[in-house]
Kinemage of the C-alpha trace (Angstrom):
@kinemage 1
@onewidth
@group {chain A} dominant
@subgroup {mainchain}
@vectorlist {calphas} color= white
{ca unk a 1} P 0.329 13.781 -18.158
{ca unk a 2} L -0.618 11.530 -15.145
{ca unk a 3} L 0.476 14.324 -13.070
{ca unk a 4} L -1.765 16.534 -14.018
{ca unk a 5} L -4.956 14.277 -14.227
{ca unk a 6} L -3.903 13.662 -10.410
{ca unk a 7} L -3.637 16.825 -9.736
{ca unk a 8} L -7.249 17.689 -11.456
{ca unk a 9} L -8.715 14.791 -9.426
{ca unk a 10} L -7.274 16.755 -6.099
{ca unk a 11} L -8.842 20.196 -7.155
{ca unk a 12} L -11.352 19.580 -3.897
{ca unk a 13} L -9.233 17.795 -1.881
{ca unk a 14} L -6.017 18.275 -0.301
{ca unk a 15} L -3.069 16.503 -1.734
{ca unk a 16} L -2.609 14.899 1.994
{ca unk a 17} L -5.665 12.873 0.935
{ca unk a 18} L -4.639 11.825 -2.415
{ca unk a 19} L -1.215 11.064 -1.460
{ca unk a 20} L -3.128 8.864 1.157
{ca unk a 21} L -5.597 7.185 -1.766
{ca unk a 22} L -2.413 6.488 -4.014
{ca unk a 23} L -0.205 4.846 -1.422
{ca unk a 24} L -3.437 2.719 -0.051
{ca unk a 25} L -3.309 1.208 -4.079
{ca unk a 26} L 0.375 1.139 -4.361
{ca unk a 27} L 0.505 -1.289 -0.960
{ca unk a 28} L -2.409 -3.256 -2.294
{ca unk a 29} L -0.544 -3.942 -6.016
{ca unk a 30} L 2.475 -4.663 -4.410
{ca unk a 31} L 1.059 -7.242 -1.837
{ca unk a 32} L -0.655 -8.817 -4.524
{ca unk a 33} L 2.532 -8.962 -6.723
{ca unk a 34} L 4.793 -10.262 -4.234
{ca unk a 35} L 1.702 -13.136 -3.161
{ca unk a 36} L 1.911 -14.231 -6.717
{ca unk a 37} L 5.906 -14.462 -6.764
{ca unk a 38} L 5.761 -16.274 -3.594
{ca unk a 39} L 3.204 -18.852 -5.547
{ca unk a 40} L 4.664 -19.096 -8.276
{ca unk a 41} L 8.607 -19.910 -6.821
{ca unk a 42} L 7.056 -22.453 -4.620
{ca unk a 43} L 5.043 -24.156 -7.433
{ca unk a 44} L 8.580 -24.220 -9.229
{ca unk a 45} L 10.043 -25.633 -6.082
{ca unk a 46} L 7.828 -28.256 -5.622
{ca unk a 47} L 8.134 -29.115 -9.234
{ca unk a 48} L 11.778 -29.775 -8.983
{ca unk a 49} L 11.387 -31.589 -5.549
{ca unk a 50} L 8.047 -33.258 -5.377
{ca unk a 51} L 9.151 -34.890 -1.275
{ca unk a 52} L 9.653 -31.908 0.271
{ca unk a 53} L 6.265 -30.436 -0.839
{ca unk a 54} L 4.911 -30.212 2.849
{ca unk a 55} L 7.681 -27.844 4.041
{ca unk a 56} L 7.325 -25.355 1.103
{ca unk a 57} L 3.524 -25.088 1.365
{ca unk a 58} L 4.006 -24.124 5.062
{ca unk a 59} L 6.770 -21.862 4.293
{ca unk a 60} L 4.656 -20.638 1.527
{ca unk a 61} L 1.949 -19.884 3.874
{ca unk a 62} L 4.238 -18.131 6.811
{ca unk a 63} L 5.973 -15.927 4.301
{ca unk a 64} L 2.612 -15.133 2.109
{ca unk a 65} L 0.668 -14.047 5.692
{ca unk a 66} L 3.723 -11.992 6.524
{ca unk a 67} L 3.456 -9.974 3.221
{ca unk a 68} L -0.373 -9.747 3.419
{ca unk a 69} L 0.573 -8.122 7.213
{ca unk a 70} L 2.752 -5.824 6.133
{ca unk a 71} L 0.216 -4.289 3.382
{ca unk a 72} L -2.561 -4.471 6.007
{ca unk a 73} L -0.595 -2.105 8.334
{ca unk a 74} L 0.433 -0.156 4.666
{ca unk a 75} L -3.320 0.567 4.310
{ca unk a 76} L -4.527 0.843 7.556
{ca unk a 77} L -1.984 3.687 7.817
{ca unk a 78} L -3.178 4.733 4.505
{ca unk a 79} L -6.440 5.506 5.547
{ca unk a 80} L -5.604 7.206 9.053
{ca unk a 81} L -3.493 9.630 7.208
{ca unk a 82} L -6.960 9.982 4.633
{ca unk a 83} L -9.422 10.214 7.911
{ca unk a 84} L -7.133 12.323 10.351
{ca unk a 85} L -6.018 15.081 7.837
């Protein structure tokens, strides 16, 4: 069923395009998820360990920036793919 009210959404486009749009969402949800896991594990961390809470933040930080990189290049090749085809 999702299939197919894709694949009416793409009657005036090319599927190039849409593949494009879809992966552009799927590497913003998935930044987003793994931002909140990284949150979340580090509140639990510095729950359990209160002294140490200096060197999780800045982990927290370093690893969080390197997912949010990651999905930047994701979309940026996205919409090069969506603007070049």
């Amino acid at each position: 069923m999702l299939l197919t009210v894709l694949l009416q959404a793409a009657a005036g486009t090319s599927l190039v395009k849409l593949g494009a749009a879809i992966g552009a969402g799927l590497a913003a949800i998935g930044a987003g998820i793994g931002i909140g896991k990284i949150g979340g594990q580090a509140m639990d961390a510095i729950a359990r360990q209160p002294e140490v809470k200096g060197d999780i933040r800045s982990n927290m930080i370093i690893i969080a920036a390197l997912v949010e990189g990651v999905a930047l290049l994701a979309l940026v090749v996205c919409l090069m793919v969506f603007l070049l085809n």
